[in-house]
One Martini backbone bead per residue (centre of mass of N, CA, C, O) as a GRO file, in nm:
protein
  195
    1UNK     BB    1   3.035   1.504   0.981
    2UNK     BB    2   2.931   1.413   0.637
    3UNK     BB    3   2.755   1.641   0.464
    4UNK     BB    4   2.696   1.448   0.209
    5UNK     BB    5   2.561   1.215   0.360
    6UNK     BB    6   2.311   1.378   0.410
    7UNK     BB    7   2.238   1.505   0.130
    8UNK     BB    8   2.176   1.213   0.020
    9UNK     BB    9   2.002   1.128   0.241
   10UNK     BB   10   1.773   1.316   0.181
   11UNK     BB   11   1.720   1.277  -0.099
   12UNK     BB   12   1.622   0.969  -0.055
   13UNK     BB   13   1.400   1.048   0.175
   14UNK     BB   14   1.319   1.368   0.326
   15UNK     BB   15   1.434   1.414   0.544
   16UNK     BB   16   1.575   1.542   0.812
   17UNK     BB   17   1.883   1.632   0.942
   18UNK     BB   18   1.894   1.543   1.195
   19UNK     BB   19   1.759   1.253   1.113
   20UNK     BB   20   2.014   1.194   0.940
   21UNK     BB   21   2.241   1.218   1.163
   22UNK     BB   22   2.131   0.990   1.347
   23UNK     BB   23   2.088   0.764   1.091
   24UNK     BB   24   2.404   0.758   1.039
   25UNK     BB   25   2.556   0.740   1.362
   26UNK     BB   26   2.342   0.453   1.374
   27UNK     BB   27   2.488   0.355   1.098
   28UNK     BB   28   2.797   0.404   1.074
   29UNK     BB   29   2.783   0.558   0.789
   30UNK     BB   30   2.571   0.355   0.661
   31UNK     BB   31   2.340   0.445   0.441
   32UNK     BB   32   2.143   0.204   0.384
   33UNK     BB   33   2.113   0.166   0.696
   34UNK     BB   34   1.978   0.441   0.729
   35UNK     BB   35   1.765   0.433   0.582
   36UNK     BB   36   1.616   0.183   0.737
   37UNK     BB   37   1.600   0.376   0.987
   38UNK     BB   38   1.394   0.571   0.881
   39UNK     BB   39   1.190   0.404   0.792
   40UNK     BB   40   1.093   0.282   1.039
   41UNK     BB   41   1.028   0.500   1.203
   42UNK     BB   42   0.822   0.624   0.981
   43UNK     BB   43   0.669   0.416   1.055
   44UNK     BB   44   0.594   0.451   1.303
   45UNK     BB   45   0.482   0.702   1.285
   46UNK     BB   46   0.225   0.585   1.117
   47UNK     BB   47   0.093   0.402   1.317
   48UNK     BB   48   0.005   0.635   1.501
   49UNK     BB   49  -0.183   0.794   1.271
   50UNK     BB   50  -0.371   0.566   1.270
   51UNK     BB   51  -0.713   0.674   1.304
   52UNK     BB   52  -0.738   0.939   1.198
   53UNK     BB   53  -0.904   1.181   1.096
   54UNK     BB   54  -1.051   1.156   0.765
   55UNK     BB   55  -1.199   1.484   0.570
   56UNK     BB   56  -1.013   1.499   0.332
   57UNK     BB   57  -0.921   1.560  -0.022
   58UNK     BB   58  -0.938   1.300  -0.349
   59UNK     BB   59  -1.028   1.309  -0.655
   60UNK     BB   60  -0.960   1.066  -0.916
   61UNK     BB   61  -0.819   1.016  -1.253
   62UNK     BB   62  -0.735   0.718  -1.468
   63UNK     BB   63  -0.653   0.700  -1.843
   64UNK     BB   64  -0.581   0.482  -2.041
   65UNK     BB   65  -0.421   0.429  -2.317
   66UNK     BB   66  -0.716   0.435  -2.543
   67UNK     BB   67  -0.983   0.469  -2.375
   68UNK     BB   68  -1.073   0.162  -2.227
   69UNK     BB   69  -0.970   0.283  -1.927
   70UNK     BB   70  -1.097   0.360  -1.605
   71UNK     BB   71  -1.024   0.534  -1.293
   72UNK     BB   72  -1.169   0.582  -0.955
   73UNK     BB   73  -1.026   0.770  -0.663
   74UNK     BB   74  -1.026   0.754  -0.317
   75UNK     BB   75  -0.855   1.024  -0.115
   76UNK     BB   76  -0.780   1.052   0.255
   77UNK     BB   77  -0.688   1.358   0.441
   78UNK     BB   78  -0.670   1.569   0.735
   79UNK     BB   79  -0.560   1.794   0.525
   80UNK     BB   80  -0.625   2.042   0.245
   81UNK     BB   81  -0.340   2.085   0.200
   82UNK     BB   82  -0.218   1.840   0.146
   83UNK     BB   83  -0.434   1.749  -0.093
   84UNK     BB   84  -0.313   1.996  -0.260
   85UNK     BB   85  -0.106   1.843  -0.332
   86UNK     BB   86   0.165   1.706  -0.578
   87UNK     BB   87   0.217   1.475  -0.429
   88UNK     BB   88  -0.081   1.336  -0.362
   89UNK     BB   89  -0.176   1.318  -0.631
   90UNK     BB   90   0.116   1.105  -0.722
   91UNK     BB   91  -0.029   0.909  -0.486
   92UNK     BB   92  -0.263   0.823  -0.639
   93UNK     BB   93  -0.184   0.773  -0.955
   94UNK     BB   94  -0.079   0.550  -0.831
   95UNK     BB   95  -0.325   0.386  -0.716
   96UNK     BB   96  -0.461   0.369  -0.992
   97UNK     BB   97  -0.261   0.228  -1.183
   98UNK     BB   98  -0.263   0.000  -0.962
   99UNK     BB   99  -0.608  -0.074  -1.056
  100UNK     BB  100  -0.575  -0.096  -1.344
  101UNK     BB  101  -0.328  -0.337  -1.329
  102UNK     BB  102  -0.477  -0.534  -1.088
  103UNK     BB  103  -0.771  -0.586  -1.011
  104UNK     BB  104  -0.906  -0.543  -0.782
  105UNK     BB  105  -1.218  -0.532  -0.543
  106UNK     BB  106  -1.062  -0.449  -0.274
  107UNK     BB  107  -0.922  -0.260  -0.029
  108UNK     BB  108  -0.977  -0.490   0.203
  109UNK     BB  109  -1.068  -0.783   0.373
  110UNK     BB  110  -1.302  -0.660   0.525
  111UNK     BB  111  -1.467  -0.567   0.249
  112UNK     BB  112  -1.546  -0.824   0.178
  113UNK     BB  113  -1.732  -1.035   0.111
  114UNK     BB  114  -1.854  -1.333   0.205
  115UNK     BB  115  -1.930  -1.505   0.008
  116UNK     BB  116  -1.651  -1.482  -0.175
  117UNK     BB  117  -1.498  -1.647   0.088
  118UNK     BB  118  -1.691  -1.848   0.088
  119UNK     BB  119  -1.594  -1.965  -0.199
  120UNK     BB  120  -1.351  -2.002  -0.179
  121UNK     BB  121  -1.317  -2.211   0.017
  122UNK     BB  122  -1.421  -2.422  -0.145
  123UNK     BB  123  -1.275  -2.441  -0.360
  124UNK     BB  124  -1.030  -2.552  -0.217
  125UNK     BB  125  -1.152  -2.775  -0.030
  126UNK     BB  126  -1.229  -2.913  -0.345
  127UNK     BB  127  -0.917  -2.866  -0.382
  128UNK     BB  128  -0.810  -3.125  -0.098
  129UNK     BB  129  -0.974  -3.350  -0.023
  130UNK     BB  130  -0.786  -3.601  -0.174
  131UNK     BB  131  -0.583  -3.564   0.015
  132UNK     BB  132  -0.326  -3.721   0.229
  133UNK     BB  133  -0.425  -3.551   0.501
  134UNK     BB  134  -0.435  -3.342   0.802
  135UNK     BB  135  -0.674  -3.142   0.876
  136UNK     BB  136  -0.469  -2.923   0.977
  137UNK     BB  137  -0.322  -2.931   0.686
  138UNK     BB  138  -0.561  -2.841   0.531
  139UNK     BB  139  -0.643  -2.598   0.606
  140UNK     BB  140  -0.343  -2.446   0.569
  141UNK     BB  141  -0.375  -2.478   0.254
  142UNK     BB  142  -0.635  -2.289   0.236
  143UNK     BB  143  -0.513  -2.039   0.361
  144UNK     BB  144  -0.271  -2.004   0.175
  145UNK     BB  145  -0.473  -1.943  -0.036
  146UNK     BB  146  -0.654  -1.732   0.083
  147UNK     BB  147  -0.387  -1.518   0.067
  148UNK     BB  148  -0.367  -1.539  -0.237
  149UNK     BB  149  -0.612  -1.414  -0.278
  150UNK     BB  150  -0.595  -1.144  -0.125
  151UNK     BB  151  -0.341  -1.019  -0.314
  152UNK     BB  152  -0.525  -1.019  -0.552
  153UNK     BB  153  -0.792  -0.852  -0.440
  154UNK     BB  154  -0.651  -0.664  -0.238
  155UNK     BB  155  -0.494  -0.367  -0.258
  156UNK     BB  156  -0.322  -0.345   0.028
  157UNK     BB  157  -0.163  -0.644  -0.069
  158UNK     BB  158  -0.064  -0.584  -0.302
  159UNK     BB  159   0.191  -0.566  -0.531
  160UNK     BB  160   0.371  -0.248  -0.599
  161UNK     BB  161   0.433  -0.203  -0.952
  162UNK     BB  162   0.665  -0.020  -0.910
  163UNK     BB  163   0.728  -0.178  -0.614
  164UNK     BB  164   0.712  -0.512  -0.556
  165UNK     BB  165   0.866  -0.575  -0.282
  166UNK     BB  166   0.585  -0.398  -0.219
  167UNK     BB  167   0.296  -0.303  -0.054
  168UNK     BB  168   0.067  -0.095  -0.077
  169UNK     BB  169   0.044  -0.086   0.242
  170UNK     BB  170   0.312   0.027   0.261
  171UNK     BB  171   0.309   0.283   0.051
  172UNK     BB  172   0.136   0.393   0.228
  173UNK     BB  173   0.270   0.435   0.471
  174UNK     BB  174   0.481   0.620   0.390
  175UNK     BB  175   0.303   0.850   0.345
  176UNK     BB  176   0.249   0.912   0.596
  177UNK     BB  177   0.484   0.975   0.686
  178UNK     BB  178   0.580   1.179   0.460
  179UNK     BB  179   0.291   1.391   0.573
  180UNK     BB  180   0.197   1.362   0.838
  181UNK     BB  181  -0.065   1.184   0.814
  182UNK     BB  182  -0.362   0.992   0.765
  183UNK     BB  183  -0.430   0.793   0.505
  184UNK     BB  184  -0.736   0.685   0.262
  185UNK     BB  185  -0.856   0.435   0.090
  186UNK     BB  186  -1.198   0.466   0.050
  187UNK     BB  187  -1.231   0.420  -0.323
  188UNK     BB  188  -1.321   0.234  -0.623
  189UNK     BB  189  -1.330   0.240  -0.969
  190UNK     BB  190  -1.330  -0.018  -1.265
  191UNK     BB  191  -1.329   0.080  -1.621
  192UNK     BB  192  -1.433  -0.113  -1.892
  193UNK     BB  193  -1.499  -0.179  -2.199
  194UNK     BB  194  -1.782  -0.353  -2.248
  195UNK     BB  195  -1.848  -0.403  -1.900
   0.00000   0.00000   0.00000
């Protein structure tokens, strides 16, 4: 085994020596499908962890440059430990950087308030009406405008500022396996002066 390989493998990804040693085995070598071995694990192992009780955490702000613009953010995690890592902050302070960046209006589509979708669905439904499809295309129409709609306005759908090829519910997920905790992003207010 070529410890050069672990001791990179583990700085890219935060993993135990182990978990490294196995999943450059199995990935015969090659780095980047270690990676990607590591991060599946770890999602699997976020799955599992989603739905435990968080009542520890903490609240942030953060005030944009200019003093125009300023985001409060609670997350919650299993552990007073964990909340006060510097690790733990530096992943809300993205979480807020990413509500001051892209104006969600909720958590997830859960939160959505129903008159919000169904507002929103009259409208698609009245931009493709005069539409020449059959109903079931018009529907799937609709749904995949309504889905576009959901990632413009859902935080967890939204694609992640840091990393645009994820989105912040994946970015969530990772961090639960990096800390080990389920952690919750409970709510957030974003104000922008003069609004």
């Amino acid at each position: 085994m070529d410890l050069k390989k672990v001791r990179e493998l583990r700085a890219r990804t935060g993993a135990g020596i182990v978990e490294c040693k196995n999943a450059i085995t199995e990935a015969e070598g090659d780095l980047d499908n270690a990676v990607d071995i590591l991060r599946k694990k770890g999602l699997a192992l976020a799955a599992k962890k989603i739905g435990r009780v968080t009542k520890e955490g903490i609240i942030d702000a953060y005030i944009h440059p200019g003093d125009r613009l300023g985001v409060l953010v609670e997350a919650n995690c299993e552990t007073d430990f964990v909340a006060r890592t510097q690790e733990f902050k530096r992943f809300i302070r993205d979480i807020a950087l990413q509500i001051a960046a892209s104006e969600p209006i909720a958590v997830s589509r859960e939160e959505l308030p129903s008159d919000v979708i169904e507002r929103e669905k009259e409208i698609y439904q009245s931009m493709v009406k005069d539409v020449k499809k059959p109903p079931e295309i018009v529907e799937k129409i609709v749904n995949g405008k309504l889905e576009k709609f959901y990632s413009d306005v859902c935080l967890l759908e939204q694609p992640f500022v840091k990393i645009p090829e994820k989105t912040v519910g994946e970015y969530v997920k990772e961090q639960i396996a990096k800390f080990g905790e389920n952690i919750v992003i409970r709510r957030f207010v974003r104000f922008r002066l003069g609004e």
